[in-house]
N, CA, C and O of each residue as an XYZ file, in Angstrom:
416
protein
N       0.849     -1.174      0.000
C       0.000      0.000      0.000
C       0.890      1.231      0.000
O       1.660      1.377      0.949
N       0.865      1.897     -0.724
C       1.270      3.540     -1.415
C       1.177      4.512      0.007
O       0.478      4.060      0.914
N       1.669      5.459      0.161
C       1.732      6.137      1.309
C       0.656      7.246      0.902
O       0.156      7.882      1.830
N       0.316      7.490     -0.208
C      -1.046      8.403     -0.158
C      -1.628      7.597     -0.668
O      -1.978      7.926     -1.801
N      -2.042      6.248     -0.247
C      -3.435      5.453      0.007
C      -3.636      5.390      1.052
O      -4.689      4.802      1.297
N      -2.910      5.860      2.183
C      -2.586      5.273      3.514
C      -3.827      6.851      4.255
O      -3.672      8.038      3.966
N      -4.866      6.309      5.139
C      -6.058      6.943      5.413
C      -4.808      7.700      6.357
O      -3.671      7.238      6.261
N      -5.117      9.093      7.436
C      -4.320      9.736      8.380
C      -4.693      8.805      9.730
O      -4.020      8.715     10.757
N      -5.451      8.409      9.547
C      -5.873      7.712     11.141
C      -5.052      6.389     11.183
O      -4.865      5.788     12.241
N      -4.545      5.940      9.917
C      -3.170      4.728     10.249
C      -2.300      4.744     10.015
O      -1.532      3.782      9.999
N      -1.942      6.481      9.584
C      -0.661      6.722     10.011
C      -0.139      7.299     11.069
O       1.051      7.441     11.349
N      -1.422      7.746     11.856
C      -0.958      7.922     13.258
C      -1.161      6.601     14.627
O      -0.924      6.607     15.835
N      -1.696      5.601     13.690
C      -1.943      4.248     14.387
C      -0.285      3.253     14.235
O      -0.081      2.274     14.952
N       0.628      3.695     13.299
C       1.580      3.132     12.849
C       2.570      3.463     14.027
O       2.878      2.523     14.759
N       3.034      4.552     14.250
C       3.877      4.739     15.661
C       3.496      4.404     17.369
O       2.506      4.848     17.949
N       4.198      3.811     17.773
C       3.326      3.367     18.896
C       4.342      4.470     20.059
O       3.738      5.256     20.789
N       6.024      4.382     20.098
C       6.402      5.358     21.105
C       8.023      5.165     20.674
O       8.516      4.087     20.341
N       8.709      6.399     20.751
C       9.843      6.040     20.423
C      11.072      5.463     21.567
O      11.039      5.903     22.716
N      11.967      4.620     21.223
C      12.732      3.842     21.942
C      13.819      4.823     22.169
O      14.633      5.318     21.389
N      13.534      5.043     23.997
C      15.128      6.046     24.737
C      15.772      4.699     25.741
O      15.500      4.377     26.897
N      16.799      4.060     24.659
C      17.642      3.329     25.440
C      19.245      3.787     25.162
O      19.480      4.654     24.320
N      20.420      3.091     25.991
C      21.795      3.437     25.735
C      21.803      3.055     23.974
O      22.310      3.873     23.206
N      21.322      2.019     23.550
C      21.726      1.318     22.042
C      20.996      2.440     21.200
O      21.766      2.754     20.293
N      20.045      3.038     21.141
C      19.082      3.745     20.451
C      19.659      5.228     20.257
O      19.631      5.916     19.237
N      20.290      5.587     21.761
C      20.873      7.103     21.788
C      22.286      7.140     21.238
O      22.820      8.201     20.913
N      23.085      5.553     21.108
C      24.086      5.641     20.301
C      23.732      5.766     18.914
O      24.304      6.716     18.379
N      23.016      5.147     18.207
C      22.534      5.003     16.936
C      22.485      6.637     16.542
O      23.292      7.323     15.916
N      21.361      6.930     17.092
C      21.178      8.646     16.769
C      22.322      9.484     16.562
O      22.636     10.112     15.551
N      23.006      9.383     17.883
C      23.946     10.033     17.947
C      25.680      9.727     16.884
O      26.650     10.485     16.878
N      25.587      8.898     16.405
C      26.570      8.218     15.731
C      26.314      7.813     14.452
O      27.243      7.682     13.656
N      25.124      7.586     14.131
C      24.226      7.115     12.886
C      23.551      7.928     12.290
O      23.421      7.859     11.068
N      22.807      9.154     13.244
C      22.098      9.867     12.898
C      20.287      9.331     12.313
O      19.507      9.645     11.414
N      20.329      8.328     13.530
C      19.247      7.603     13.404
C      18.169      7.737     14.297
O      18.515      7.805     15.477
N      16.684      7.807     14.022
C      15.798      7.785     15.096
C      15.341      6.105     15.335
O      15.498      5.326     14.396
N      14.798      5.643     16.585
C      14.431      4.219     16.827
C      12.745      4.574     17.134
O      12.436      5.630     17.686
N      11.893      3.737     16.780
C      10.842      3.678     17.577
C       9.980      2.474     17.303
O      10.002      1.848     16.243
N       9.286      2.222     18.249
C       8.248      1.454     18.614
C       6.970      1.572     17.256
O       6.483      2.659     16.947
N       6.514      0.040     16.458
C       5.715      0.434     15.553
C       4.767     -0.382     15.814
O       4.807     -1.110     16.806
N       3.985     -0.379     15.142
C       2.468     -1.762     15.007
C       3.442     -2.632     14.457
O       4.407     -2.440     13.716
N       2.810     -3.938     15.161
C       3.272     -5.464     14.125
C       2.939     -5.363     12.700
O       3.744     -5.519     11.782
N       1.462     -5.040     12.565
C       1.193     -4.926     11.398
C       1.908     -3.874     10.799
O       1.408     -3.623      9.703
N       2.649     -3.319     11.001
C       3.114     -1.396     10.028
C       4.304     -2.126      9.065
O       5.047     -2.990      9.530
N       4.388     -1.628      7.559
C       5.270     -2.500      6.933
C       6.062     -1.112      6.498
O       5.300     -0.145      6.475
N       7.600     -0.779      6.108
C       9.015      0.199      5.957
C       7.672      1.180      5.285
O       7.354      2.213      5.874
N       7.103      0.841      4.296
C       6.298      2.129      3.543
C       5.501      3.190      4.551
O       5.497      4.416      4.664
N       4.690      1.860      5.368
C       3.880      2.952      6.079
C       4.488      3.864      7.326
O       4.102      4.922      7.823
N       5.842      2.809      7.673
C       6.594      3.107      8.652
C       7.156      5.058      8.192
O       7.170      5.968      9.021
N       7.533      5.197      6.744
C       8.082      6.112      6.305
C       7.325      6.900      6.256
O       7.726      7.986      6.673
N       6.131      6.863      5.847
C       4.521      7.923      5.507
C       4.243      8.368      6.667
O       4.098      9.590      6.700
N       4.105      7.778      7.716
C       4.028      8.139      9.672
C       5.236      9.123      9.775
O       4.919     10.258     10.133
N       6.495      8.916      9.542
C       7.713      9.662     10.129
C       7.278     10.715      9.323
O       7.227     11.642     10.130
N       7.001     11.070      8.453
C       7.062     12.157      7.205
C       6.719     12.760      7.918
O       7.321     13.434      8.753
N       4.923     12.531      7.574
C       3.534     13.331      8.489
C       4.016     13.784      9.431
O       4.242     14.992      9.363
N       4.358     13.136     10.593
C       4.292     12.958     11.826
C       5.513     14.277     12.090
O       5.088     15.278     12.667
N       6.594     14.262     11.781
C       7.555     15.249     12.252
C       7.978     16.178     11.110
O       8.781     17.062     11.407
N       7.509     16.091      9.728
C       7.857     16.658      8.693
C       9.206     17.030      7.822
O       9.650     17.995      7.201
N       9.549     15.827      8.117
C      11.087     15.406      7.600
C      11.422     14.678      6.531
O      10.406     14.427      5.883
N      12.363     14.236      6.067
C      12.158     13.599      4.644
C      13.373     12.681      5.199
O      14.501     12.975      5.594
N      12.358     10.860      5.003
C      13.384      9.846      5.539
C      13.850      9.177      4.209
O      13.310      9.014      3.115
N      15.242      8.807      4.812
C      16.494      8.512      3.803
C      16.152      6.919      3.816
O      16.420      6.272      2.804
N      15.679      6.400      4.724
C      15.518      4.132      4.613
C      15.100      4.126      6.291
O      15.161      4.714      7.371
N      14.737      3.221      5.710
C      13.711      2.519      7.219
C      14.123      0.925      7.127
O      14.007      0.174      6.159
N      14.652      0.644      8.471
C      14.788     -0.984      8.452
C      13.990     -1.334     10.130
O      13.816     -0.796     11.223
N      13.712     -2.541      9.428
C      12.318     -2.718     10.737
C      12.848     -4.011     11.324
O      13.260     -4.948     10.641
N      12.811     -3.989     12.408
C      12.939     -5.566     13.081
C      11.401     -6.309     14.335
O      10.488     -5.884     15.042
N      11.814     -7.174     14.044
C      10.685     -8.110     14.657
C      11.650     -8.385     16.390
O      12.691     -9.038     16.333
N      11.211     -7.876     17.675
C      11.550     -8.273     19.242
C      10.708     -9.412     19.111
O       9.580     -9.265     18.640
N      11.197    -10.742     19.540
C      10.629    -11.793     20.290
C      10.659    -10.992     21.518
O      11.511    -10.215     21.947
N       8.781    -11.614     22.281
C       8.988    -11.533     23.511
C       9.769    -12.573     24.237
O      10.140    -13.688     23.873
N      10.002    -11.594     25.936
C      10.441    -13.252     26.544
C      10.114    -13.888     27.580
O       9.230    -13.304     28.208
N      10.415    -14.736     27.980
C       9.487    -15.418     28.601
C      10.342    -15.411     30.427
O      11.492    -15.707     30.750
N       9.035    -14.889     31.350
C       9.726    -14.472     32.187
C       8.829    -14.807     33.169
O       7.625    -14.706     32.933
N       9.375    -15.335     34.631
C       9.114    -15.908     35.406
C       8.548    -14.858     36.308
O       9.264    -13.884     36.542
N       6.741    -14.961     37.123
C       6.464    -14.188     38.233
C       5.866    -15.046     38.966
O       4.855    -15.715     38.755
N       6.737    -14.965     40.071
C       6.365    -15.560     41.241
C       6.401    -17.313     40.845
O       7.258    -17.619     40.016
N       5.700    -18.225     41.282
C       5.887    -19.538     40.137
C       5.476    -19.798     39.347
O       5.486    -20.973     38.979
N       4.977    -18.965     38.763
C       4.504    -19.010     37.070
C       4.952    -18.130     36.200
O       5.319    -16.955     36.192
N       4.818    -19.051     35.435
C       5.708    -18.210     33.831
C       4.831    -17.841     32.919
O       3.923    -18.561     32.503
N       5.128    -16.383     32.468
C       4.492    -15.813     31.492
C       5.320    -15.025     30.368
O       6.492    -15.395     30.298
N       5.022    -14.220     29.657
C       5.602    -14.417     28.356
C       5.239    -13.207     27.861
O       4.016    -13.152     27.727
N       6.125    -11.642     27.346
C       5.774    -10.413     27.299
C       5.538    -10.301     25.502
O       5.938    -11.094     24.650
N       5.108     -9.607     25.402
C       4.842     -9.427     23.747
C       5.759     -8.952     22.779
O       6.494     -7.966     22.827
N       5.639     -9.616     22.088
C       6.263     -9.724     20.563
C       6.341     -7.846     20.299
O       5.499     -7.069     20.750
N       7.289     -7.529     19.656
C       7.387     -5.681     19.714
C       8.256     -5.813     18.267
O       8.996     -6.782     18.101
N       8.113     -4.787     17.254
C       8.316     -4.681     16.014
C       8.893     -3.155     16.374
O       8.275     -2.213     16.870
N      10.093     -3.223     16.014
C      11.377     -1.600     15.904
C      11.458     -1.339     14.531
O      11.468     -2.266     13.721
N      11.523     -0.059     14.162
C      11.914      0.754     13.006
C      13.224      1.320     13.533
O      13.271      1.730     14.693
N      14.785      1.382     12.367
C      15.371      2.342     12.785
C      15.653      3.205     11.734
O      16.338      2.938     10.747
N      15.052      4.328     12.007
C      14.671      5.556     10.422
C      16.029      5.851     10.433
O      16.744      5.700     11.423
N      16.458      6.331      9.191
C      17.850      7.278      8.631
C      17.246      8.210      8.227
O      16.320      7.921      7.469
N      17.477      9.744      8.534
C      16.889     10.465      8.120
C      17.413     11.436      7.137
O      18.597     11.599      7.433
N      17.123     12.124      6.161
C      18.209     12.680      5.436
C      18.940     14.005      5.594
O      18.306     15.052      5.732
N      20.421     13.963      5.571
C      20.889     15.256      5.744
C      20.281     16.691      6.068
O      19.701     17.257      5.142
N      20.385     17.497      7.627
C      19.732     18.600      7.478
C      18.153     17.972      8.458
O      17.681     18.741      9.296
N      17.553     16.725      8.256
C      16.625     16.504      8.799
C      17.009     16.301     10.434
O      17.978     15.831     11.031
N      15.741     16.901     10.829
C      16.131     16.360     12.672
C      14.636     16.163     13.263
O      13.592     16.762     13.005
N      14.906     15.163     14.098
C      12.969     14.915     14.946
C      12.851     15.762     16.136
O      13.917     16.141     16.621
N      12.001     16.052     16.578
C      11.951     16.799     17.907
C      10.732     16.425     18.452
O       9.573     16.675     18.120
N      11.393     15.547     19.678
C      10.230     14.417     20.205
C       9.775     15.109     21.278
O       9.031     14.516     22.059
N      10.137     16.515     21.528
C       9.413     17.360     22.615
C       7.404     17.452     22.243
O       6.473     17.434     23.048
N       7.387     17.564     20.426
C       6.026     17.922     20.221
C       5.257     16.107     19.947
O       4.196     15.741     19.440
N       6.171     15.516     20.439
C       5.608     13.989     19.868
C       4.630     13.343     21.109
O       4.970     13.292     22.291
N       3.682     12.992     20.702
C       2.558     12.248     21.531
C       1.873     11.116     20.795
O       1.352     11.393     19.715
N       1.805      9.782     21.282
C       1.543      8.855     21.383
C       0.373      8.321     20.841
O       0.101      7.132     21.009
């Protein structure tokens, strides 16, 4: 699906929250990369049509990965956290995000 087929209500359904970890703030900072949290279902196109909209930047490639959840012990039973799908955008020269105006 084409990024202007893409309705506005799932491209703001496509970002779920962006990832502030040590690995994520190196990337940025060294890569010049943003990380974030997407729908399972969101595939690199729609992933790119969301970043556009969303912060008004123009992205350079999007590579997406699939988190296995894992499986983690409470109390004596074991349960098992959810499956989580990462984007890490390249954005192009001159572009920058500013996650001060970003909401969820």
């Amino acid at each position: 699906m084409s990024a202007s087929k893409l309705s506005e209500d799932r491209l703001y359904q496509v970002l779920i929250a962006p990832v502030v970890t040590e690995k994520s703030t190196r990337a940025a900072e060294q890569d010049g990369q943003a990380v974030f949290y997407v729908a399972n279902d969101a595939t690199r196109n729609d992933v790119k049509a969301a970043i556009e909209k969303a912060f008004d930047v123009e992205v350079e490639s999007v590579r997406v990965l699939n988190a296995k959840g894992k499986t983690k012990r409470f109390g004596r039973s074991t349960g098992r956290r959810s499956d989580r799908k990462k984007a890490y955008i390249r954005l192009k020269e001159g572009s920058d995000i500013d996650f001060a105006g970003f909401q969820a």
